[in-house]
N, C-alpha and C positions, 0 to 999 in steps of 0.2 A: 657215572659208570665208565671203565677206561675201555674204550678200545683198541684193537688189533691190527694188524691190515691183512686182508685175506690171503690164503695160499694163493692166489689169482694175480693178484697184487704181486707178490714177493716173486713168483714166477713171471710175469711181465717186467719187471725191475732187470731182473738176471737175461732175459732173453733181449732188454734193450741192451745191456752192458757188450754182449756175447754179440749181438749186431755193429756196434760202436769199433770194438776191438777188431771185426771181419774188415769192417770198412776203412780201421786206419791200419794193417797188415796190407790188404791194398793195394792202396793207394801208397805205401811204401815202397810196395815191388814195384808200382808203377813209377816213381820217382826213379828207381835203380835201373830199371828200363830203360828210362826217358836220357839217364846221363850215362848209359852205353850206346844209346845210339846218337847221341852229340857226338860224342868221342870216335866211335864209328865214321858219323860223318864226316866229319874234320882231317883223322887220318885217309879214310879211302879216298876223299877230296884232294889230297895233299896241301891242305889248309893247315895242317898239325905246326908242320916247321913254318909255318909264317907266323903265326900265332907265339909260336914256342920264341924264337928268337926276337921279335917284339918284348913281349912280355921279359924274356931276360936282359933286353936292353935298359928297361924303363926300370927305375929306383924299387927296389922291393918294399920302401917303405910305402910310396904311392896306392900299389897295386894292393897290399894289402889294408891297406885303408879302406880302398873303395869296397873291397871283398865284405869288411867288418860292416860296415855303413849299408852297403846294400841287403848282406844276413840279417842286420837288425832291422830294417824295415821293412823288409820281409816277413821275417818274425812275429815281426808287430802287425803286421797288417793278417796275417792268417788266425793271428790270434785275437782280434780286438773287430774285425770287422765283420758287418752282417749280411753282407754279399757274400753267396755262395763262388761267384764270378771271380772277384775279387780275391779271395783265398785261394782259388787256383790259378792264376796269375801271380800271386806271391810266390807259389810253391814253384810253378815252373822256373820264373823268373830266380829262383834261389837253384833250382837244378842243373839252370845252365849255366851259371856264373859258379857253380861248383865245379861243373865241367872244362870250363875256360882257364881255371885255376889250377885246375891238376895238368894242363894239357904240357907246360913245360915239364915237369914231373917224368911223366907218360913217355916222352917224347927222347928223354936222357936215359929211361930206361929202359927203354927198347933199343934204344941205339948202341947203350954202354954194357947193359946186362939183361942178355937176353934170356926169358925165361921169370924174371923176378915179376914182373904182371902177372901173370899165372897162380906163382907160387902164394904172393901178397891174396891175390883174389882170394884164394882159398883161405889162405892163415884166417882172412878177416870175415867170412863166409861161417866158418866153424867157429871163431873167439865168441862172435856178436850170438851166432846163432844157439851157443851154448847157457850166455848171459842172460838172451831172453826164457831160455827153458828153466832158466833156476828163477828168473822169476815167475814165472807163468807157476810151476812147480810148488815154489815153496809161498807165493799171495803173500809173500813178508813187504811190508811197507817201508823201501829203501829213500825214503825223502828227506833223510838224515844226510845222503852223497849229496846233496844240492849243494850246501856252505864248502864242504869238502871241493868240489867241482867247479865253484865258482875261485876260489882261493886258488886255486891248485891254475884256473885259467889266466887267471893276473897273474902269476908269477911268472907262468911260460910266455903269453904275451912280452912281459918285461925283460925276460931272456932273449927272446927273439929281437925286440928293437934292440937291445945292449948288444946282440950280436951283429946286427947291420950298423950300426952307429958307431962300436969298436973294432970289428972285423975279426973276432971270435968266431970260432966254430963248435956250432952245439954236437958233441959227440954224438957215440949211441946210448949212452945212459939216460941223455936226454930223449929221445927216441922212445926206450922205455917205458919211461914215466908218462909218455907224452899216450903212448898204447895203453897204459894202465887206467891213465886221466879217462881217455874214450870210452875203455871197459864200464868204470866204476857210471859214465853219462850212459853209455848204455844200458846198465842194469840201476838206474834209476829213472830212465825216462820210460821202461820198460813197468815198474813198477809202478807209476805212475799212471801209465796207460791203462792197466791193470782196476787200479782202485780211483782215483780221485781226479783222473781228465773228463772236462764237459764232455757228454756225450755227443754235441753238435758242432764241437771243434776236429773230428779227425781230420781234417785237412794239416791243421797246426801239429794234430800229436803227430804225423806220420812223417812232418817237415823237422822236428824235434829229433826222432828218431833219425832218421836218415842225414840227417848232419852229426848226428854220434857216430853212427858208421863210415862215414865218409872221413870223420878225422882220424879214428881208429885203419883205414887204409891209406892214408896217406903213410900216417908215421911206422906202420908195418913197410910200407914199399922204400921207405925212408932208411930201416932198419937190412932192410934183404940188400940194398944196395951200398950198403956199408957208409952212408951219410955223404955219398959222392956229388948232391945234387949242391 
């Protein structure tokens, strides 16, 4: 005789999911927090421009090496490990090196065009904020952008080294794409979150999340600045 699983059942399923989602929303704002007040600290420090002029001395190829190398076991570690500890040390550990990363960024645009932090904040505030309400909204299972997202990142990677290795300049077209790339990882890491992330990874899903957004404001403040960086 086949059985069911209780209304009790199916109601507990949905209120872990609904807990799940609380707690990687979050600890998401908590990450966006966490890398406005590095940045905070840095500029009221006046640590900004030492930082900033450092980092634009040393080889762009380096710096973003160590960025990718450090993301990625980050990554891996929030996502693979069973220390709760551990997983918040990956996430921090990737939010300040997020922070460290934009600080030359930050530092050109404040000095060259002022106003464009503002502007960006918001652009990226509304793009992302709108991306998760369609997913939230429409529960469509966007796991399809992954190949897209993944393809779509080798190519710009490979843009970027051919541009530091021939000394090409990635327009704003590149800019674009590079916002569209972020949108389409936002509204699939969003979907993602949604339906099929472990429910004992929110550390990982909201470290997922929060590097979609952060790319998606880079290449907005990239775009408002007319690609002067």
């Amino acid at each position: 005789m086949a059985t069911f699983p209780s209304n009790n059942t199916a109601l507990r399923g949905i209120d872990s999911r609904a807990v799940f989602i609380t707690r990687t929303y979050t600890h998401l704002l908590a990450g966006i927090l966490g890398f406005i007040v590095v940045e905070l600290g840095l500029f009221e420090s006046g640590l900004a421009p030492v930082v900033a002029q450092y980092m634009l001395g040393v080889p762009w190829m380096l710096i973003l090496g160590a960025f990718i190398l450090t993301g990625w076991l980050a990554s891996r570690t929030a996502q693979t490990s069973s220390s709760i500890g551990m997983q918040y040390f990956a996430y921090a550990a990737y939010v300040v090196m997020e922070a460290l990363i934009f600080v030359p960024l930050l530092y050109i645009a404040d000095a060259k065009a002022p106003g464009t932090i503002d502007s960006a904040t918001l652009i990226t505030a509304l793009g992302a904020g709108g991306l998760m309400f369609v997913a939230h909204r429409t529960r469509k299972d966007f796991s399809f952008l992954r190949s897209i997202i993944l393809w779509g990142g080798v190519l710009a990677l490979l843009a970027i080294v051919g541009g530091l290795v021939f000394g090409f300049q990635l327009g704003t077209w590149f800019s674009v794409g590079m916002i569209g790339l972020a949108g389409a990882a936002v509204l699939h890491d969003t979907s993602n979150i949604i339906l099929n992330y472990p429910e004992d990874r929110y550390v990982s899903a909201a470290m997922q999340l929060f590097a979609s957004i952060a790319l998606m404001f880079w290449y907005v403040l990239r775009l408002l600045m007319g690609n002067r960086n």
